[in-house]
C-alpha positions in Angstrom: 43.9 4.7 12.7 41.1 5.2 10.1 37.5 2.8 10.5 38.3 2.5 6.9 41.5 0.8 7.5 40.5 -1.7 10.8 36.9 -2.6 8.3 39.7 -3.0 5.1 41.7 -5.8 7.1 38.5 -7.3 8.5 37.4 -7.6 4.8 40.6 -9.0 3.7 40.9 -11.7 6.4 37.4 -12.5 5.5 37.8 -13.0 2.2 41.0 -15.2 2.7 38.5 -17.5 4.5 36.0 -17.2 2.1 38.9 -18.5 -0.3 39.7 -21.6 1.7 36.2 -22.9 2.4 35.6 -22.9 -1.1 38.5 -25.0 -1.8 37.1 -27.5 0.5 33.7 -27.0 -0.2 34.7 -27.9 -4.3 36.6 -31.2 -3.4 34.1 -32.4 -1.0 31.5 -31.7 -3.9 33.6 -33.6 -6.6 34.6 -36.1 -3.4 38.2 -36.0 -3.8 41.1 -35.7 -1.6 42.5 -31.8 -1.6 45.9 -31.3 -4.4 49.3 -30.8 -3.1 49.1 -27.1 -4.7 45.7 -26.9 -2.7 47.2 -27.7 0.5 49.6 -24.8 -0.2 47.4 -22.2 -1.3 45.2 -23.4 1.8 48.5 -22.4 4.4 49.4 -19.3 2.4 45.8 -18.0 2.6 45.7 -18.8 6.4 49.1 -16.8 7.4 47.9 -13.9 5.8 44.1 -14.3 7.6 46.0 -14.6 10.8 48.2 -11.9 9.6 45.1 -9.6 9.0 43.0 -10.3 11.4 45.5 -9.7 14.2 45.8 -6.2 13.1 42.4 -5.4 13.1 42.2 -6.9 16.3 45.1 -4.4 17.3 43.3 -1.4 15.9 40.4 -2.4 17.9 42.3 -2.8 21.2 44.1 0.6 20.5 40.5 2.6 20.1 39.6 -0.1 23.3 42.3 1.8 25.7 42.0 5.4 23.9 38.2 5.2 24.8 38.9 3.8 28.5 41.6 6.2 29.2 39.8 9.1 27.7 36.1 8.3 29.5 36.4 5.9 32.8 33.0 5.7 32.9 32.8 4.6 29.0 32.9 0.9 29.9 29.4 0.7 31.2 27.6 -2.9 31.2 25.8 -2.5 28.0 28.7 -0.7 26.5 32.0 -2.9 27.5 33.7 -5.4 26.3 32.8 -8.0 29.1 32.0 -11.7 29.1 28.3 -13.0 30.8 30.1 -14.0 34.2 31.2 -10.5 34.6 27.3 -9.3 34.5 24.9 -8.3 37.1 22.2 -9.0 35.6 22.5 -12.8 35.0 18.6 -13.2 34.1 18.5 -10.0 30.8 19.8 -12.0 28.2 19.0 -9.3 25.4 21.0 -6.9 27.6 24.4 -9.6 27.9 23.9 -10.2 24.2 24.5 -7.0 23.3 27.4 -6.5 25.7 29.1 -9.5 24.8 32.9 -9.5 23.3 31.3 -10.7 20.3 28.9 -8.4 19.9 30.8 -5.3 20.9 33.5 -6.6 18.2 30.8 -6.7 15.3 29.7 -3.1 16.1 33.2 -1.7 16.4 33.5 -2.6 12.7 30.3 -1.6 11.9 29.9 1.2 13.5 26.7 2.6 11.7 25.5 -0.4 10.9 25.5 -3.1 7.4 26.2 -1.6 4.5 23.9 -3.0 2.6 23.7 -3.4 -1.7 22.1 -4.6 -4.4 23.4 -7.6 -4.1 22.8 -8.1 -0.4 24.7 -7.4 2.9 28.4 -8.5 3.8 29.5 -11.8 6.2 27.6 -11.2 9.1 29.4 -13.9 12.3 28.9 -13.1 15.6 29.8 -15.9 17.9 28.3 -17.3 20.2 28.0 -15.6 23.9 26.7 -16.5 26.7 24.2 -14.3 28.5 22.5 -16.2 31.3 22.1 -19.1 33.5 18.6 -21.5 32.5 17.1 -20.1 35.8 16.2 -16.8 33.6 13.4 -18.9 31.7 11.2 -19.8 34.4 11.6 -17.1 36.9 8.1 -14.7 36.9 9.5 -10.9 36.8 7.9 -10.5 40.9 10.4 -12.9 42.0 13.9 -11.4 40.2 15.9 -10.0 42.6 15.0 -11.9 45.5 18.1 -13.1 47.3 18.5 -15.8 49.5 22.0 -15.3 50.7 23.0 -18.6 48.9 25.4 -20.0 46.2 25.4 -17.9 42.6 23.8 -21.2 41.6 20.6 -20.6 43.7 20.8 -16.6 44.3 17.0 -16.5 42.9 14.3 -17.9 44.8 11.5 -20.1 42.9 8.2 -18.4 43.0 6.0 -19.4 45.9 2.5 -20.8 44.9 -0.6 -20.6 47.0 -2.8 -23.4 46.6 -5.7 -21.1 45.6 -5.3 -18.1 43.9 -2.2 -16.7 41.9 -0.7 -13.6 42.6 2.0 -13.3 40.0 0.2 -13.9 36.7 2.2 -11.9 34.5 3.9 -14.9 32.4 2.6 -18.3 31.9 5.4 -20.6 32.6 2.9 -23.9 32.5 4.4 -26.1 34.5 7.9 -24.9 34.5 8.1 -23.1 37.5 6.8 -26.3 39.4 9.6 -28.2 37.7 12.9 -28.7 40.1 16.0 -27.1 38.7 19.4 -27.8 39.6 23.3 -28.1 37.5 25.1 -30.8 35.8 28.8 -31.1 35.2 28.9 -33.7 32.9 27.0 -34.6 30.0 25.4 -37.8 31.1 24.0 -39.2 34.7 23.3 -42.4 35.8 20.8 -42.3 38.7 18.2 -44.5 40.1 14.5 -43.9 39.5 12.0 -44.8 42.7 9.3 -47.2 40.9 7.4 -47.9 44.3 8.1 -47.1 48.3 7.4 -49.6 50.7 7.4 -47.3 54.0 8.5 -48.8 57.2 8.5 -46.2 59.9 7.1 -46.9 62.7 7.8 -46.3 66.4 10.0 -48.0 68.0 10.5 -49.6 71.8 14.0 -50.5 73.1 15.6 -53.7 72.7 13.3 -53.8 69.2 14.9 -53.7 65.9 15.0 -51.0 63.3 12.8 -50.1 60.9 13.4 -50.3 57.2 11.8 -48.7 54.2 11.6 -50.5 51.1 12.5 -49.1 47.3 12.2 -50.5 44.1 14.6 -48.4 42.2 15.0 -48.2 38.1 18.5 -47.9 36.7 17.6 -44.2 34.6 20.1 -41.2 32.8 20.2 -37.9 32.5 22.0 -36.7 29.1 22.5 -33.4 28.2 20.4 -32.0 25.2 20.6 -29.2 23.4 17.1 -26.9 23.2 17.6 -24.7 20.3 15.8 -22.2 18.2 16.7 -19.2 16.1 14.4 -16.5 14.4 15.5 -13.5 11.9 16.1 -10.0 12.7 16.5 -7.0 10.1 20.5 -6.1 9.5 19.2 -2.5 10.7 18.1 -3.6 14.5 21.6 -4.7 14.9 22.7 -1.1 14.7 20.1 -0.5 17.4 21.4 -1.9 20.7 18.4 -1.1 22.8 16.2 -2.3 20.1 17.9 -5.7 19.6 18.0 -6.4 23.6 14.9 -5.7 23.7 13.2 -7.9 20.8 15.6 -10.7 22.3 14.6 -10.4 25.7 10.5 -10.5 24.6 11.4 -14.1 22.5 13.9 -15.9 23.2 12.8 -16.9 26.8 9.5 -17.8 25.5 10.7 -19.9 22.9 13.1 -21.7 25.1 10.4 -22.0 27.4 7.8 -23.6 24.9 10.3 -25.9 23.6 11.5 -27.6 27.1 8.4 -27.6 28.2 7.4 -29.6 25.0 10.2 -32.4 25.6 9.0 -32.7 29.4 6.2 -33.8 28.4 6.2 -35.4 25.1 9.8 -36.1 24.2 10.0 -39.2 21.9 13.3 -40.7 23.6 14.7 -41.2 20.2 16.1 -39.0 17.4 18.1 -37.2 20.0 15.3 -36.2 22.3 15.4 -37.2 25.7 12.1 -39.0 26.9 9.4 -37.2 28.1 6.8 -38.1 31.0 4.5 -39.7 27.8 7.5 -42.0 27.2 8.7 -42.8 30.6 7.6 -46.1 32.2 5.9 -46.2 35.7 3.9 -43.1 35.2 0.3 -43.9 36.1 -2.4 -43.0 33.9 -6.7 -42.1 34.3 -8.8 -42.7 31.5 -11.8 -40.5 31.1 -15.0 -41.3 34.0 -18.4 -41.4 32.4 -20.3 -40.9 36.1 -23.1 -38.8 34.9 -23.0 -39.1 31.0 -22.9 -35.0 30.9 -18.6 -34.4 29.3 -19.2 -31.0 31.5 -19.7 -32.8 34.9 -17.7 -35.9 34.0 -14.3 -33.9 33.1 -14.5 -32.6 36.7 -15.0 -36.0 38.0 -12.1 -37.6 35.7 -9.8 -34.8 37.0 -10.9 -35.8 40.4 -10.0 -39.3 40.4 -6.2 -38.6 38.7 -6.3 -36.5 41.5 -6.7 -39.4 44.1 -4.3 -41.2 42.2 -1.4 -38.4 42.8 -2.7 -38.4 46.6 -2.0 -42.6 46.8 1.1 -42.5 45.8 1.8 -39.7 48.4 2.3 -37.4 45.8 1.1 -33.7 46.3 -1.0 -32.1 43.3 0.7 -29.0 42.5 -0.7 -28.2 39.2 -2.6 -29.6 36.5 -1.1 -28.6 33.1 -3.8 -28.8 29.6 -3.7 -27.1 26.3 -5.8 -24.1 26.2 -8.7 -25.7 24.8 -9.3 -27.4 27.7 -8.6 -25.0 30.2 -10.9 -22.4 28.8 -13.4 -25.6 28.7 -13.4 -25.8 32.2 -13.3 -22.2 32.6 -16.8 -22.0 30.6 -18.5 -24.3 32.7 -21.5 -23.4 34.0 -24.1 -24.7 36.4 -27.4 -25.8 35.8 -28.8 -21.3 36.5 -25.9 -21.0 33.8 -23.5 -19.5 36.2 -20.1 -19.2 35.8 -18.0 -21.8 38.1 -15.2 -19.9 37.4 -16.6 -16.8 39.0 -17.6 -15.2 34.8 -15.6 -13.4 32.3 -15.6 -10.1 34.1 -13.4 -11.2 37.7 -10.3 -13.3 37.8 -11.2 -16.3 39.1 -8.6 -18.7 41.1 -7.9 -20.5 38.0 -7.5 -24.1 40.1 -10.3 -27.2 39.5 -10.9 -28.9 42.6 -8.0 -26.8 44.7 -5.4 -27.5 41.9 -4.1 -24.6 40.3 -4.6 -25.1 36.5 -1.7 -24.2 34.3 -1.9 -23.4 30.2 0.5 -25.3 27.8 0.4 -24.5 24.2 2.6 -27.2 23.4 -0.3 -30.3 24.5 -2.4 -31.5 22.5 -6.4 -31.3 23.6 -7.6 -34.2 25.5 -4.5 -35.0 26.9 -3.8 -33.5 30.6 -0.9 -33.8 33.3 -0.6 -33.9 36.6 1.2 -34.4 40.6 4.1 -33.8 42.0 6.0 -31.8 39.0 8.8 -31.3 41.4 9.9 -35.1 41.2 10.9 -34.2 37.6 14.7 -32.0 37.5 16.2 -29.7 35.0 19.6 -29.9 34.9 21.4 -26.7 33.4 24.7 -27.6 32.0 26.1 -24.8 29.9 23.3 -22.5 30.1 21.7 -20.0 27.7 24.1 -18.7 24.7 23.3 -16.6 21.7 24.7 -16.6 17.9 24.1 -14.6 14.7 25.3 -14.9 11.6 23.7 -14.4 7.9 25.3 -17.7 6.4 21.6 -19.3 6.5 19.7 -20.0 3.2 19.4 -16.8 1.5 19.7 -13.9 4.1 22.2 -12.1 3.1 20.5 -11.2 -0.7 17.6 -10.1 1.7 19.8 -8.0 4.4 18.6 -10.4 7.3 20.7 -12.2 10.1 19.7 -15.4 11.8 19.9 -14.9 15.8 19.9 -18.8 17.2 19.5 -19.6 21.1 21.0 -22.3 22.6 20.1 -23.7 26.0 21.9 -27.5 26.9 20.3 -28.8 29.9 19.3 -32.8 31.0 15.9 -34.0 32.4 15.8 -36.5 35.2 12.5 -37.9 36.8 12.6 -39.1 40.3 9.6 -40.5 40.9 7.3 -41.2 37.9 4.8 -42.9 40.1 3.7 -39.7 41.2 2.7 -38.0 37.9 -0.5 -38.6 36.2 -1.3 -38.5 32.8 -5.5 -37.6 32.7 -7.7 -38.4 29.3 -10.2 -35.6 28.9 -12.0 -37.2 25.9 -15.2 -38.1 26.5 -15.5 -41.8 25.5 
């Protein structure tokens, strides 16, 4: 059958629900309860959206078998209709977009793209998909595709750090990839926090009792949150599959990533954010160490003590996260020839202060530092990474763009908030 006639019963259905969402949209607006001739219109308009939609829907699963019988190999990953779970590649979000039913549906009726017009483009709706499990955000492109032999939940192994220098520089993750990931199959757990450890081992002689170690626990919850953000493409990349995959793939981890990263640290614990390590009790804290009265010396000594602190609470320091401005602060510092401590601008230095590798995050504010044990502190992936577009957002459709929104819904849990330092880099 015709494009013209699958995209003329596509139009139709749309335009029956165009028809009933203004009916509700005008008695909510004059806040009344819909008419009895309303209600009628309203069931009339929806038999004949089912009615049309479920033959374009037929039309599309006839060209669907004509093109599998005709071409076997036609149903390729990026071209078939195929949900996320039946993917490869669970980490290439763009790609799963792209060859989502969703997706494959809105190109099937647009073929060669929007149309657009003078007075903008058509209803744009692509639901959402999902194309990948959280894991995707933090991994560094050296470690994909390293298997372990384990469940699909932990196929990918986390990067492996050295305590010195860093191999795999070629995405700043901050602190994320020292952040403990696992799943959640519910949208709220209760679980005890460790405020102190009194440690009892010890060896032991026959005849001699046990010994016991001590916990002060915390009654503490883990909700799941939604991280969102959205950005806007041009109606023409969506005609442009390889385009669109890749534009999605360069962002949307990054912006995820930023945006966790943010409520980690600083989420308020109201307003629907889940609290971060500046709002959790029993973190420790170091204020800033005058020892010599020079701020160049004394942030290296005020780093030094936080560090001890971590190490008393039999923590292990494996990072210490700061907004740029500090970090390339430290990275300037010089001695008293006016060498480089960080080796100059023309090598790549370690990039740790005092055997701690240092770690950039954009969303800290300067003077403000973190660090210890970021493993204590768990991500907990509940429904994973999903993508939507649509143009029914302000006025994009009179300026031929489409919002594309990310969704990731994932908890935070932190163990042991003892271990975790939070480091003031002010000079007093």
């Amino acid at each position: 059958m015709p494009q013209a006639v699958q995209n003329s019963y596509r139009q139709e259905a749309e335009l029956r629900k165009a028809n009933i969402l203004a009916v509700r949209d005008l008695a909510i607006a004059e806040k009344r309860d819909l008419t009895e001739a309303e209600y009628g219109q309203i069931v009339e308009w929806k038999q004949e959206y089912d009615e049309k939609d479920k033959k374009a829907a037929q039309i599309e699963q006839a060209k669907s078998a004509i093109e599998q019988l005709a071409n076997p190999d036609a149903l390729s990953p990026r071209k078939g209709l195929i949900d996320f779970d039946e993917q490869r590649d669970e980490f290439a979000y763009g790609d799963n977009f792209i060859a989502g039913k969703a997706f494959r549906a809105f190109k099937a009726a647009h073929p060669s793209g929007v149309s657009n017009s003078s007075n903008g483009s058509p209803l744009i709706s692509i639901d959402s998909t999902p194309v990948g499990k959280m894991d995707g955000l933090f991994l560094r492109k050296a470690t994909i595709g390293l298997e372990t032999g384990g469940s699909p939940a932990t196929t990918f192994q986390n990067p492996q750090r050295l305590r010195t220098i860093d191999y795999l520089p070629p995405e700043d993750t901050g602190i994320l990839d020292l952040v403990s990931r696992a799943q959640m199959s519910t949208n709220l757990i209760e679980y005890l926090q460790i405020v102190s450890v009194t440690e009892g081992a010890t060896i032991v002689v026959p005849g001699a009792l046990k010994p016991l170690s001590d916990f002060d626990t915390a009654l503490a919850d883990a909700r799941a949150y939604t991280f969102a953000d959205g950005f806007a493409v041009t109606n023409q990349s969506l005609a442009d599959e390889p385009f669109l995959a890749s534009y999605l793939q360069a962002r949307l981890p990054r912006h995820l990533r930023n945006e966790v990263q943010r409520i980690i640290l600083n989420g308020a614990g109201t307003g629907g954010e889940p609290p971060g390590l500046t709002n959790t009790t029993g973190t420790q804290t170091q204020a800033w160490v005058a020892t010599t009265g020079a701020p160049d010396s004394d942030i290296l000594d005020t780093l030094s003590y936080a560090f001890e602190k971590v190490d008393n609470a039999d923590g292990d320091n494996q990072g210490v996260g700061m907004a740029p401005a500090d970090y390339w602060r430290i990275m300037r510092l010089r001695d008293a020839q006016g060498r480089y401590y960080s080796q100059g601008p023309w090598s790549q230095g370690p990039g740790t202060v005092w055997g701690v590798p240092m770690r950039r995050i954009r969303r800290l504010t300067a003077g403000v530092a973190w660090t210890g044990e970021f493993s204590t502190i768990t991500l907990l992936d509940r429904e994973g990474v999903s993508v939507a577009a649509f143009n029914q957002h302000e006025d994009y459709a009179r300026r031929n763009l489409t919002y594309v929104r990310a969704e990731l819904r994932a908890g935070v849990a932190i163990f042991e908030p003892s271990k975790l330092v939070e480091v003031d880099l002010t000079a007093a």
